[in-house]
C-alpha positions in Angstrom: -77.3 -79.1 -74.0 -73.9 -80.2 -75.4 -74.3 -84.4 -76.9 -72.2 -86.7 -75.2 -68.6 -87.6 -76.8 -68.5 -90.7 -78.8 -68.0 -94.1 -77.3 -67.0 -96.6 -79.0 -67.4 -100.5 -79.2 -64.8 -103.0 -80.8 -66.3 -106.0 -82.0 -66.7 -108.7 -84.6 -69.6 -108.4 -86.6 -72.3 -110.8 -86.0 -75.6 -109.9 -87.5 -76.7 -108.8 -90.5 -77.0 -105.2 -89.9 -73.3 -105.5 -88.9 -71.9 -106.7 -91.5 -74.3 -104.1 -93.5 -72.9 -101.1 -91.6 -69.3 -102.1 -92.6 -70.4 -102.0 -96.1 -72.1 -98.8 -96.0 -69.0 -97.4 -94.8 -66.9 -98.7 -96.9 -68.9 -97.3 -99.8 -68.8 -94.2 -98.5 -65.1 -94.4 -97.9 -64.0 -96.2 -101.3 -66.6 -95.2 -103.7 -67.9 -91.5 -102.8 -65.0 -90.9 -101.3 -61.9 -92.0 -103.4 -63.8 -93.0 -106.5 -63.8 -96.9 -106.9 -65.8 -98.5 -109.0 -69.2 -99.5 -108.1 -72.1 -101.7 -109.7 -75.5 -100.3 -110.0 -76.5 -102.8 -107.1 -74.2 -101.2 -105.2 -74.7 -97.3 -105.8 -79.0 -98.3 -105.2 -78.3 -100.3 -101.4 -75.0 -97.4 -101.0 -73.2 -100.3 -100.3 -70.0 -102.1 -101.0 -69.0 -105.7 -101.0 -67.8 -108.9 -102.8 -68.3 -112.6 -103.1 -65.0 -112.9 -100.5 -67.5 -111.1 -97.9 -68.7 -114.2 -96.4 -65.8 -116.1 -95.5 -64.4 -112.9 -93.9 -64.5 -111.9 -89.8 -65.0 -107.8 -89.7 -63.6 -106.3 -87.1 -65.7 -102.8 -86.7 -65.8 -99.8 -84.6 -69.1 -98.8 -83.3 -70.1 -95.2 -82.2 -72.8 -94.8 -79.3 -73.6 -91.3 -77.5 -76.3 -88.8 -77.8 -74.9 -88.0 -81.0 -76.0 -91.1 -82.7 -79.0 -91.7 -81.7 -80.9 -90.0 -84.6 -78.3 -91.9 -87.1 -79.5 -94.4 -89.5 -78.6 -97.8 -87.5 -75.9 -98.7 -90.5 -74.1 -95.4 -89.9 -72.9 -96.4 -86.5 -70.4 -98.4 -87.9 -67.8 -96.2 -88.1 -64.2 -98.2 -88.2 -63.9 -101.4 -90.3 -61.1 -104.2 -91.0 -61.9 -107.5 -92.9 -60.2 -110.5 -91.8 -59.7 -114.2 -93.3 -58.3 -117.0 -91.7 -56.3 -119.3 -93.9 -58.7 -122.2 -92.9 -61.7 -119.7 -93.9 -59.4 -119.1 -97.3 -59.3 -122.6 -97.8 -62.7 -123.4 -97.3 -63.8 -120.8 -99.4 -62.9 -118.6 -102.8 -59.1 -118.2 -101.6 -57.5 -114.9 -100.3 -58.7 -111.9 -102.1 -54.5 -110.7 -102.2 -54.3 -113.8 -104.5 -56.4 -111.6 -107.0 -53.5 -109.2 -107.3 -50.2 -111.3 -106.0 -49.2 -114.6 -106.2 -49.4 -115.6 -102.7 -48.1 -119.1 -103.2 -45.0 -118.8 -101.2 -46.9 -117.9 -97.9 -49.6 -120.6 -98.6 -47.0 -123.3 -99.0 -45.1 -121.9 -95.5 -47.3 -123.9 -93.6 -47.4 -121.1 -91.1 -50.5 -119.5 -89.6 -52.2 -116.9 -92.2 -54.8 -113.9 -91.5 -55.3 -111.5 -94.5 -56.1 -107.6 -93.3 -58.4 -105.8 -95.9 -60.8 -103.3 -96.5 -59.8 -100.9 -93.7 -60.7 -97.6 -93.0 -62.8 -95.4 -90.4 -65.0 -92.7 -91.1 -64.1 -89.3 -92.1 -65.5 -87.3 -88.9 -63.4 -90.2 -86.7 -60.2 -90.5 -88.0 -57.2 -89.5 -85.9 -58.9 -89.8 -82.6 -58.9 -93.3 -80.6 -60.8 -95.0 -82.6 -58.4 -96.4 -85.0 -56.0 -97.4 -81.7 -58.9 -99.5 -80.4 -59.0 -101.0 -83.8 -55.6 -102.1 -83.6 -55.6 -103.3 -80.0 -58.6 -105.7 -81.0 -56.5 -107.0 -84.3 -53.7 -107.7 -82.0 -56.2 -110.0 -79.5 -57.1 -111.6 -82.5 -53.9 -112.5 -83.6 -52.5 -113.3 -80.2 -55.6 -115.4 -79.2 -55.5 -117.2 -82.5 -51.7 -117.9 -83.0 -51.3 -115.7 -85.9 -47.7 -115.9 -87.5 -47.9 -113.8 -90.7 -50.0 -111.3 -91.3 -50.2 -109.6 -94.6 -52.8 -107.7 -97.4 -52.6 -104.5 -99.4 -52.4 -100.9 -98.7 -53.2 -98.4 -101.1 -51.8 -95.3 -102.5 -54.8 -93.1 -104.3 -55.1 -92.6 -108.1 -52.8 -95.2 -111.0 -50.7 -92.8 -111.9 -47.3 -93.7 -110.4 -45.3 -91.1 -111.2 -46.5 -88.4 -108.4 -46.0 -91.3 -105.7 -42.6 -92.7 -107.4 -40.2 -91.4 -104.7 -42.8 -93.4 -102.2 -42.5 -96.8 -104.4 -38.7 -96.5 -105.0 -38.4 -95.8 -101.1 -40.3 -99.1 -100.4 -38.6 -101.2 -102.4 -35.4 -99.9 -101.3 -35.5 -100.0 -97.6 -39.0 -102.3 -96.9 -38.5 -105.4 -99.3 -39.3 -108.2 -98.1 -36.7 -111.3 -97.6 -37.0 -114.2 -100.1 -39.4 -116.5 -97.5 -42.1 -113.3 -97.5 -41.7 -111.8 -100.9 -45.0 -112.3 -102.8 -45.1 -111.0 -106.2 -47.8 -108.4 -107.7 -49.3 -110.6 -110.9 -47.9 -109.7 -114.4 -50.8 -108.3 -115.8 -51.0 -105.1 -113.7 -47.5 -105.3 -112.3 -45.6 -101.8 -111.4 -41.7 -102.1 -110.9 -41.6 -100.2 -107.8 -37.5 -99.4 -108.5 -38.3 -96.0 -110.1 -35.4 -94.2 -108.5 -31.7 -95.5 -107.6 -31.7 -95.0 -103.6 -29.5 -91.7 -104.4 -32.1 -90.3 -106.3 -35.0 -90.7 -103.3 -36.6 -87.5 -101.9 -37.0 -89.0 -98.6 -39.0 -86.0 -97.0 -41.4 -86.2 -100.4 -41.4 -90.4 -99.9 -42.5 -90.2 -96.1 -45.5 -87.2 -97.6 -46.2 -89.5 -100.0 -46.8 -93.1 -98.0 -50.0 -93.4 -96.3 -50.4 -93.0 -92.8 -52.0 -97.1 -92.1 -48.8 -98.2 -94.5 -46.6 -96.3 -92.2 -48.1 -97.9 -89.1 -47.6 -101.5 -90.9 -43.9 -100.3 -91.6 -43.4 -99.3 -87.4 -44.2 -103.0 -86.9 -42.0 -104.0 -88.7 -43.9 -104.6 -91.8 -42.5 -105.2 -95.2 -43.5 -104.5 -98.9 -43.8 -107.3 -101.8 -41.5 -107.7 -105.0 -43.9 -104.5 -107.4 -46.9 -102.4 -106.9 -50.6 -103.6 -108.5 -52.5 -101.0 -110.6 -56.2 -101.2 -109.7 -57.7 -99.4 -112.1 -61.2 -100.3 -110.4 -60.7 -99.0 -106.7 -58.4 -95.9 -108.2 -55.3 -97.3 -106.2 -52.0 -98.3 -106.5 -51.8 -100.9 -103.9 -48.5 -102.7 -102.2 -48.7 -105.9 -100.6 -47.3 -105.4 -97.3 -45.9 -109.0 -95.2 -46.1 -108.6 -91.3 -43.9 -111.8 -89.8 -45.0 -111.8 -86.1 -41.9 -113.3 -85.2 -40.0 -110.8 -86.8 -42.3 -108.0 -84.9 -40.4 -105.3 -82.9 -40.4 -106.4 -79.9 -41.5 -103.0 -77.9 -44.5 -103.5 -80.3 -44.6 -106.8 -78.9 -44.6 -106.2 -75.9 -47.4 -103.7 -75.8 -50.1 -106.1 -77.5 -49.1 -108.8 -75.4 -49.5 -106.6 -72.1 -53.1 -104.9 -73.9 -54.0 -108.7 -74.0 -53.3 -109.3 -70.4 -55.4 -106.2 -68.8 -58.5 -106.4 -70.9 -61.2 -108.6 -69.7 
C-alpha cells in the first residue's frame, strides 16, 4: 500500500516542540549539511539556536501523511523562516543582521521593520510546494502587519570569494541598493563585492552562482547592501538583501494581496 503524499501545514510556532523542530532542522540543514559551526550543546540535543531565538516568530512548514507517522515528532518540521518585529528587536537583543551590518540607517527610517532569517526546508522537500506555501504565509504576515521593509541575509556557501566573484560583482553592479536602503557589512569581515568592472561579468556563471532564495528576493524586487560579510562560523558568504514593499513589483503585489483575500 503506497503512503499518502505529504500535506503540509503553515503556521507559526507555538509550543515548545515547535520551536524545537525548527531547530532540529536547521541543524541538520546548517551544521551536517553545510558545515556551520556548532557547540557541543548543540551537536548532543542535534539542535541549533541562539540567544536571538526568543524574541523571534518562526514561520514553519509542517509535513502530515502516512509517511510521517513513524517520524520523530521534531522531524515534521520540515520548512523554517525566523521572523523579528522591530518592536520584538527593540524589546530584546536587537536584530541579529546588526551582528554583521550596520543597520542604523533602516532603524532610524522610522518605517515598519521585519528581519527574515534562518531559512531553509528540508532536503527530501525542496522544490515542490512547500517553499511557495512558505512564501504565501510570509506575505500574510507582512500584509496583515503593515510591513514596509523587509530585509536579512542570504548566503552563498564556503569564504572563499573568488569562485562566487562574478556573483558578488553582478550584485553590486545591477542590485545595489539606493542611499535610504544601503546598510553596510561591518569592517571587520567586510568583502568589497566590486571584484569585476560590469564588462568583465560572466553573467551566465553569476546567475549559476546566486542562490536560488537570493534570486527569488531579487524577482521582488529585492536589493543587495554596500559589501559581502565573511562568516567564517556558518561557512558563508552572506549579502544583506533590502526588500522596500513600496518599491515591490507590482505583479508581485498583486498576487499576495489577492493570496490574502481568498484564504480564510
Amino acid at each position: 500500500m503506497k503512503s499518502k503524499p505529504n500535506i503540509y501545514r503553515v503556521k507559526i510556532a507555538e509550543t515548545e516542540d515547535e520551536l524545537r523542530g525548527a531547530q532540529r532542522l536547521r541543524y541538520r540543514v546548517f551544521v551536517e549539511e553545510m558545515g556551520a559551526t556548532a557547540r557541543p550543546e548543540e551537536h548532543a540535543a542535534r539542535l541549533e539556536w541562539d540567544e536571538f531565538d526568543p524574541y523571534f516568530d518562526h514561520l514553519i512548514l509542517l509535513a502530515d501523511g502516512d509517511d510521517t507517522e513513524a517520524m520523530d515528532p521534531l522531524d515534521r518540521v520540515v520548512g523554517v523562516y525566523r521572523l523579528m518585529r522591530d518592536d520584538a528587536a527593540k524589546a530584546g537583543r536587537g536584530f541579529y543582521g546588526a551582528t554583521e551590518y550596520d543597520l542604523s540607517l533602516l532603524e532610524r527610517s522610522g518605517r515598519k521593520l521585519v528581519e527574515l532569517g534562518r531559512s531553509c526546508v528540508a532536503a527530501d522537500h525542496r522544490g515542490g510546494v512547500g517553499m511557495h506555501l512558505l512564501w504565501s504565509e510570509l506575505a500574510r504576515y507582512v500584509l496583515e502587519r503593515d510591513i514596509e521593509i523587509l530585509f536579512g541575509t542570504a548566503s552563498f556557501h564556503g569564504t572563499d570569494p573568488e569562485p562566487i566573484s562574478d556573483a558578488l560583482a553582478f550584485l553590486h553592479h545591477r542590485h545595489l541598493a539606493p542611499d535610504d536602503l544601503r546598510v553596510r557589512a561591518l569592517d571587520a569581515h567586510y568583502l568589497d563585492m566590486n571584484l569585476r568592472a560590469p564588462g568583465e561579468i560572466d553573467t551566465a556563471r553569476a546567475a549559476r552562482q546566486i542562490p536560488p532564495l537570493l534570486k527569488s528576493y531579487l524577482r521582488l524586487g529585492g536589493f543587495v547592501g554596500d559589501g559581502a560579510f565573511v562568516d567564517h562560523g556558518f561557512n558563508t558568504i552572506d549579502v544583506c538583501v533590502v526588500m522596500d514593499t513600496g518599491r515591490m513589483q507590482e505583479n508581485y503585489r498583486r498576487f499576495y494581496e489577492r493570496d490574502r483575500r481568498t484564504r480564510p
